[in-house]
N, CA, C and O atoms as CSV, one atom per row, in Angstrom:
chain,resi,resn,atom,element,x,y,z
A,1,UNK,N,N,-100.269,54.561,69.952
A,1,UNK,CA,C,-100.569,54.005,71.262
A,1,UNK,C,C,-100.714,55.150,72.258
A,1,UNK,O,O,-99.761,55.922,72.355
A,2,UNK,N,N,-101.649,55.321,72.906
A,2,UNK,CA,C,-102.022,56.236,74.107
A,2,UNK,C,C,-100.920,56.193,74.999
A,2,UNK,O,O,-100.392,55.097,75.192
A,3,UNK,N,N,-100.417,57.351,75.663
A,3,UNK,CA,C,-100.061,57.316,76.791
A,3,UNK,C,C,-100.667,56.934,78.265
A,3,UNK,O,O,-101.778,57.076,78.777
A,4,UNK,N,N,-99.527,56.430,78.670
A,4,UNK,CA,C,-99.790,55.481,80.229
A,4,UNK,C,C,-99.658,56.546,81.325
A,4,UNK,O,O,-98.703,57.304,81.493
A,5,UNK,N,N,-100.447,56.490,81.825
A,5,UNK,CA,C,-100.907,58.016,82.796
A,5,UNK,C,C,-100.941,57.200,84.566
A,5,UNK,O,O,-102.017,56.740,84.946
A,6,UNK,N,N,-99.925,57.126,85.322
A,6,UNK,CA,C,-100.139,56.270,86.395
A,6,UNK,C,C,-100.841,57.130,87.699
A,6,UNK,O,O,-100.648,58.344,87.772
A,7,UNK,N,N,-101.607,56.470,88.649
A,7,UNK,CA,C,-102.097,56.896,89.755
A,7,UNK,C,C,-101.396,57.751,90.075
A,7,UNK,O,O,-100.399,57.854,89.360
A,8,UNK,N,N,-101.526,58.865,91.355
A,8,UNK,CA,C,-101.051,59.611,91.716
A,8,UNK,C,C,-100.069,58.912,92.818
A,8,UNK,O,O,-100.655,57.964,93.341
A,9,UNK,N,N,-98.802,59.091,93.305
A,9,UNK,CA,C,-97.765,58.553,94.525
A,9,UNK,C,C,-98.656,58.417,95.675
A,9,UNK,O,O,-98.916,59.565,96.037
A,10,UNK,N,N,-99.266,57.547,96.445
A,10,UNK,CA,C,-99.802,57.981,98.068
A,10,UNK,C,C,-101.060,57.656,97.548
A,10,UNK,O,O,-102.021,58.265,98.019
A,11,UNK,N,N,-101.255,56.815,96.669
A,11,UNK,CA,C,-103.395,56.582,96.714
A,11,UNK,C,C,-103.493,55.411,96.747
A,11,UNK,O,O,-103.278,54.932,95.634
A,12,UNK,N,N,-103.749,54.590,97.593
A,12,UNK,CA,C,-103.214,52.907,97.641
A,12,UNK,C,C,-102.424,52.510,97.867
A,12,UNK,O,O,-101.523,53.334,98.022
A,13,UNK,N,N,-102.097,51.333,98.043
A,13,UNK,CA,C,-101.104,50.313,98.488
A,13,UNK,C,C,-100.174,50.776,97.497
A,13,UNK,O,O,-100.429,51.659,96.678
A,14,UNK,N,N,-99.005,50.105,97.602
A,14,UNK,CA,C,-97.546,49.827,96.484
A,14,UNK,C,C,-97.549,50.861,95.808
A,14,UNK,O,O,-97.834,51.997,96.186
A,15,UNK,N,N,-97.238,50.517,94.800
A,15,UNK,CA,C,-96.634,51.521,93.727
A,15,UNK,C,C,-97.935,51.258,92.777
A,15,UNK,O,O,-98.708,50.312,92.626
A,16,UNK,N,N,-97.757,52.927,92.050
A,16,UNK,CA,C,-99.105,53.319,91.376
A,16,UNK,C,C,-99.073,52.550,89.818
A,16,UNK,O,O,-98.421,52.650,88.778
A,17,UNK,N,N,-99.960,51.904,90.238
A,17,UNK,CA,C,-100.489,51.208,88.881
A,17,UNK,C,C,-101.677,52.167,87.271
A,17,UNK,O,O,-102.798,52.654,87.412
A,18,UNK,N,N,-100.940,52.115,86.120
A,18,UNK,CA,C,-101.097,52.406,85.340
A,18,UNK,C,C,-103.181,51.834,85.237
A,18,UNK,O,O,-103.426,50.673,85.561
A,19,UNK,N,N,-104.089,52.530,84.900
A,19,UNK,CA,C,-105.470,52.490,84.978
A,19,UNK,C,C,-106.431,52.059,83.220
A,19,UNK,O,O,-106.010,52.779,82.314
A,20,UNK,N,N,-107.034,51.517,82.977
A,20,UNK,CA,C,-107.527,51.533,81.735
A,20,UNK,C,C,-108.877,51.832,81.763
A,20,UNK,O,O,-109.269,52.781,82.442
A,21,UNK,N,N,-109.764,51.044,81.017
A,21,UNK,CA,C,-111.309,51.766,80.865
A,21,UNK,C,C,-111.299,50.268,79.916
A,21,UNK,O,O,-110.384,50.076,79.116
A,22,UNK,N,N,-112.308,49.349,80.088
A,22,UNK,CA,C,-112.026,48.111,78.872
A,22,UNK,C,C,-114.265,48.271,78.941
A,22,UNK,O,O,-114.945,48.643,79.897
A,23,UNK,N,N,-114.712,47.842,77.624
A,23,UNK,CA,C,-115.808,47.324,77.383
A,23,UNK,C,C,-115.951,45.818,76.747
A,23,UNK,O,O,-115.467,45.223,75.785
A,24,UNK,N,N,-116.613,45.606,77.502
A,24,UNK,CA,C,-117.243,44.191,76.719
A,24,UNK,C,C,-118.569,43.698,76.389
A,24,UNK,O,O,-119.536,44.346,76.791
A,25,UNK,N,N,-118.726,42.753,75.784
A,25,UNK,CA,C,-120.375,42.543,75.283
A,25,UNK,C,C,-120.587,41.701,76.421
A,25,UNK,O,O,-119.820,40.884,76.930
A,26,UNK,N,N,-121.999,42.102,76.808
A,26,UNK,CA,C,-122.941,41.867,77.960
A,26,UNK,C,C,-122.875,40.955,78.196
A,26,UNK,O,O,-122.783,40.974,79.424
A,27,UNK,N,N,-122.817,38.924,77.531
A,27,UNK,CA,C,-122.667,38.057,77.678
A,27,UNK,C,C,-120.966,37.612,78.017
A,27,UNK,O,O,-120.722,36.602,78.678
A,28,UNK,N,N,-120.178,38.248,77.629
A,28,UNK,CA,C,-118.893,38.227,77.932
A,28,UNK,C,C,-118.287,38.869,79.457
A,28,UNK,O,O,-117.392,38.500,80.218
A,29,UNK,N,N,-118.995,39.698,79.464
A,29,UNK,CA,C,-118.954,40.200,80.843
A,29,UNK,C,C,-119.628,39.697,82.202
A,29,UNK,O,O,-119.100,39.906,83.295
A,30,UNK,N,N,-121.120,38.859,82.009
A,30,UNK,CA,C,-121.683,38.261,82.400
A,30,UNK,C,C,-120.866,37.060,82.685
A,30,UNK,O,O,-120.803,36.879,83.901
A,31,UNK,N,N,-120.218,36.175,82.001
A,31,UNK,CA,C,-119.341,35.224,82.079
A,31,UNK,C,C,-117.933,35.623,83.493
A,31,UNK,O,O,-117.755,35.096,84.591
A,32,UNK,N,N,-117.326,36.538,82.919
A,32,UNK,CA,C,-116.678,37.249,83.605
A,32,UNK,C,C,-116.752,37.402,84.894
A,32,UNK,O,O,-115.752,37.116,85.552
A,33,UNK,N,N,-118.230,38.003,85.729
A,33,UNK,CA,C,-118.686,38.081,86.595
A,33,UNK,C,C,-119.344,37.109,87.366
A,33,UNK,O,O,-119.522,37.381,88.553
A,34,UNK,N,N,-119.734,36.054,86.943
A,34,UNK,CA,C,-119.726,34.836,87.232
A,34,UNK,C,C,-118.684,34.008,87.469
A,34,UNK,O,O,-118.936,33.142,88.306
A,35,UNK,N,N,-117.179,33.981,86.830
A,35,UNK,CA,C,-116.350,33.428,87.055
A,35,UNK,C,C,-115.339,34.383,88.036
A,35,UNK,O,O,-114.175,33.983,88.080
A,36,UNK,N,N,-115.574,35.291,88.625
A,36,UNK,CA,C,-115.231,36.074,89.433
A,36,UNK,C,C,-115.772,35.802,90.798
A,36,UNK,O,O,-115.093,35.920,91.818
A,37,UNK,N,N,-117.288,35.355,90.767
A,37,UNK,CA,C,-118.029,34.814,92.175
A,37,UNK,C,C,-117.429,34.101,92.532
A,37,UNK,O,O,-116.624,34.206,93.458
A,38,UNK,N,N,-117.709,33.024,91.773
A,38,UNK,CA,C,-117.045,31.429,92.004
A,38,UNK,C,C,-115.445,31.904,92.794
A,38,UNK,O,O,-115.108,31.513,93.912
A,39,UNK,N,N,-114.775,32.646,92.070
A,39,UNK,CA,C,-113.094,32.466,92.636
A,39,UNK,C,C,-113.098,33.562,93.858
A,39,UNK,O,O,-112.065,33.723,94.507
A,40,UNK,N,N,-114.299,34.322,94.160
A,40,UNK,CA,C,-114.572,35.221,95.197
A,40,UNK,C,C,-113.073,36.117,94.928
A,40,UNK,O,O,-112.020,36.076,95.562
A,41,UNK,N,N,-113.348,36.688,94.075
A,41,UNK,CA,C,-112.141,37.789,93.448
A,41,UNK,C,C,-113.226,39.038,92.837
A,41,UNK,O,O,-114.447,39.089,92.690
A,42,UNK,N,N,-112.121,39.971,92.579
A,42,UNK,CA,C,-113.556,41.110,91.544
A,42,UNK,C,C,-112.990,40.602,89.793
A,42,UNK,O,O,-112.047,39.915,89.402
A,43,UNK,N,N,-113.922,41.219,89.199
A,43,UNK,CA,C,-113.755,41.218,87.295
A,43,UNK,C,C,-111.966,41.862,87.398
A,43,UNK,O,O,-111.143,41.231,86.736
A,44,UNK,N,N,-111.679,42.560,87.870
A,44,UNK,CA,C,-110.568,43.136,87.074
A,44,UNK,C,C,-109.472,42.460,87.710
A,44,UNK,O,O,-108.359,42.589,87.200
A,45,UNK,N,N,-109.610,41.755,88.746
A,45,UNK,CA,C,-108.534,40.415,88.978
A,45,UNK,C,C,-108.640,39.671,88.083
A,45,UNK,O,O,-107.575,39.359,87.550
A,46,UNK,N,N,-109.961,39.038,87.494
A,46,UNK,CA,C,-110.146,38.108,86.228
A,46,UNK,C,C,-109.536,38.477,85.524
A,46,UNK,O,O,-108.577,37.746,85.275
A,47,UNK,N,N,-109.631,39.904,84.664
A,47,UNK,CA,C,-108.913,40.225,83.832
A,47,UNK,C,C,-107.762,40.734,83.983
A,47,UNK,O,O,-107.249,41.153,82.945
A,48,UNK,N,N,-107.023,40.871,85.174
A,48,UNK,CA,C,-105.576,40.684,85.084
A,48,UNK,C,C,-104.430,39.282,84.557
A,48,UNK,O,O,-103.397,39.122,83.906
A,49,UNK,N,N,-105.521,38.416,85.407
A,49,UNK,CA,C,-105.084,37.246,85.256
A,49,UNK,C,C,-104.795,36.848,83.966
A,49,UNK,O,O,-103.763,36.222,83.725
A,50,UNK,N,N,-105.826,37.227,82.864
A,50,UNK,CA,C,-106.019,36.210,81.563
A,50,UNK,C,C,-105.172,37.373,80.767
A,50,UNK,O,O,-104.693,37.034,79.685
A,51,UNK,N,N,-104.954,38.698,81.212
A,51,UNK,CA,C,-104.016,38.972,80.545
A,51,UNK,C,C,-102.462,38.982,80.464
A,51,UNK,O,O,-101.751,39.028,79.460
A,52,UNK,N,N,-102.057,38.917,82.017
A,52,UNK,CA,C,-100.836,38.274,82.440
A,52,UNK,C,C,-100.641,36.673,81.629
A,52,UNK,O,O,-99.629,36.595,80.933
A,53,UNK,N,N,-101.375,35.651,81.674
A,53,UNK,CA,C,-101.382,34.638,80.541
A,53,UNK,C,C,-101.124,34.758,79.581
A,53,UNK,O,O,-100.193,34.115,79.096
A,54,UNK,N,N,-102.098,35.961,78.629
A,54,UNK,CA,C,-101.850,36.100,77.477
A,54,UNK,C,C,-100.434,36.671,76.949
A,54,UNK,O,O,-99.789,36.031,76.119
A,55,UNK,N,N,-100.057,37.692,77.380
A,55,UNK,CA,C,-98.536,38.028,77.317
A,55,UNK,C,C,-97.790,36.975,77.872
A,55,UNK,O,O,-96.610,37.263,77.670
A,56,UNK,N,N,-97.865,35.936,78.451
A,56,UNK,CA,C,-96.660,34.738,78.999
A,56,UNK,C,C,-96.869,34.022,77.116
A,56,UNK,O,O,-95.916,33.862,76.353
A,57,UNK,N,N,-98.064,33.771,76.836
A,57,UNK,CA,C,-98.167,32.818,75.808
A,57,UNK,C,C,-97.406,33.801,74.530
A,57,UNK,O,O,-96.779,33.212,73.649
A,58,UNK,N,N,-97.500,35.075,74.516
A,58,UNK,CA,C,-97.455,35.703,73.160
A,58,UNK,C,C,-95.731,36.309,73.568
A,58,UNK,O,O,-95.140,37.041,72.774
A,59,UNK,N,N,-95.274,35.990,74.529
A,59,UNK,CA,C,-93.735,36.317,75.066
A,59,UNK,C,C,-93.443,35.358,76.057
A,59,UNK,O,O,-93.490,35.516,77.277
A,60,UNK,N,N,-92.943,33.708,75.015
A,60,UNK,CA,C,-92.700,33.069,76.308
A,60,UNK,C,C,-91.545,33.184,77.002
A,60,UNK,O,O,-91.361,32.561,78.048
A,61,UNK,N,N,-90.549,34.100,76.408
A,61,UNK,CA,C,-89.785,33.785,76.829
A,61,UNK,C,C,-89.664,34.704,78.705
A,61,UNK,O,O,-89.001,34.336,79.675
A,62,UNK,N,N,-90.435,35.722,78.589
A,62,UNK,CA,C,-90.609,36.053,80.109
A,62,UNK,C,C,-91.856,35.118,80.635
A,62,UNK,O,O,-92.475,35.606,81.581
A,63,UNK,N,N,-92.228,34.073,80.241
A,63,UNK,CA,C,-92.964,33.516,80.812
A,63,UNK,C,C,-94.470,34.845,81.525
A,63,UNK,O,O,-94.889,35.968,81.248
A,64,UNK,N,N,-94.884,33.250,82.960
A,64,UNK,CA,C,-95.779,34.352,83.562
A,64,UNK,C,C,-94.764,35.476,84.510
A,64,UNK,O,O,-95.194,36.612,84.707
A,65,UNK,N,N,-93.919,35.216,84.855
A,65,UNK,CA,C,-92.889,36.577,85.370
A,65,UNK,C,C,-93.360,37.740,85.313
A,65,UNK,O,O,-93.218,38.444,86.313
A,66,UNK,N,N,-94.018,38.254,84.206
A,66,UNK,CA,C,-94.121,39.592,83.351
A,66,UNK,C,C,-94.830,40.270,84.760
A,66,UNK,O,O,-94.636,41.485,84.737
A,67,UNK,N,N,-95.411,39.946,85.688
A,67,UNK,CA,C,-96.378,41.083,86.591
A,67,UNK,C,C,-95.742,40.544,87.997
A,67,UNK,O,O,-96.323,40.809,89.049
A,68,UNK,N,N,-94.448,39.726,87.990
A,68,UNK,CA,C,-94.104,39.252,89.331
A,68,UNK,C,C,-93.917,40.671,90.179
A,68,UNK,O,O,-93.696,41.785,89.703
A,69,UNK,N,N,-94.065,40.310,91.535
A,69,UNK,CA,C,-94.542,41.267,92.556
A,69,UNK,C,C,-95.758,42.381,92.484
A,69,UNK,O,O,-95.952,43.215,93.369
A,70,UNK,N,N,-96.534,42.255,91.295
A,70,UNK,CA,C,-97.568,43.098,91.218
A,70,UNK,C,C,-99.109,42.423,91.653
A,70,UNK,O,O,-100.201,42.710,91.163
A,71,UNK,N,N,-98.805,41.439,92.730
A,71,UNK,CA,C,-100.136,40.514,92.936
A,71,UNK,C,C,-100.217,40.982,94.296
A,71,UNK,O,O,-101.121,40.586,95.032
């Protein structure tokens, strides 16, 4: 597993959030970006969201908790 390399202290709001790089296929992303209009959010709120879900479902026992105060 790669190391987690966080923002620098002082570049944004809160506390420095850990950064990734994700690809997806063109129709998946397209989806993505479309369901991002609609909720007038950007893609990587989308994909915070469905991954905060996915870890509640695959660890229920922290539920959605797992990113509380990181919204």
């Amino acid at each position: 597993m790669a190391a987690l390399k966080a923002q620098r202290p002082g570049k944004g709001k809160g506390d420095a959030m850990p950064r990734t790089s994700v690809s997806f296929p063109p129709e998946v992303y397209q989806v993505l970006g479309d369901l991002a209009a609609q909720k007038k959010v950007s893609i990587g709120w989308v994909v915070r969201e469905a991954v905060e879900k996915y870890l509640g479902d695959q660890f229920p026992l922290f539920g959605t908790g797992l990113l509380k105060g990181r919204q």
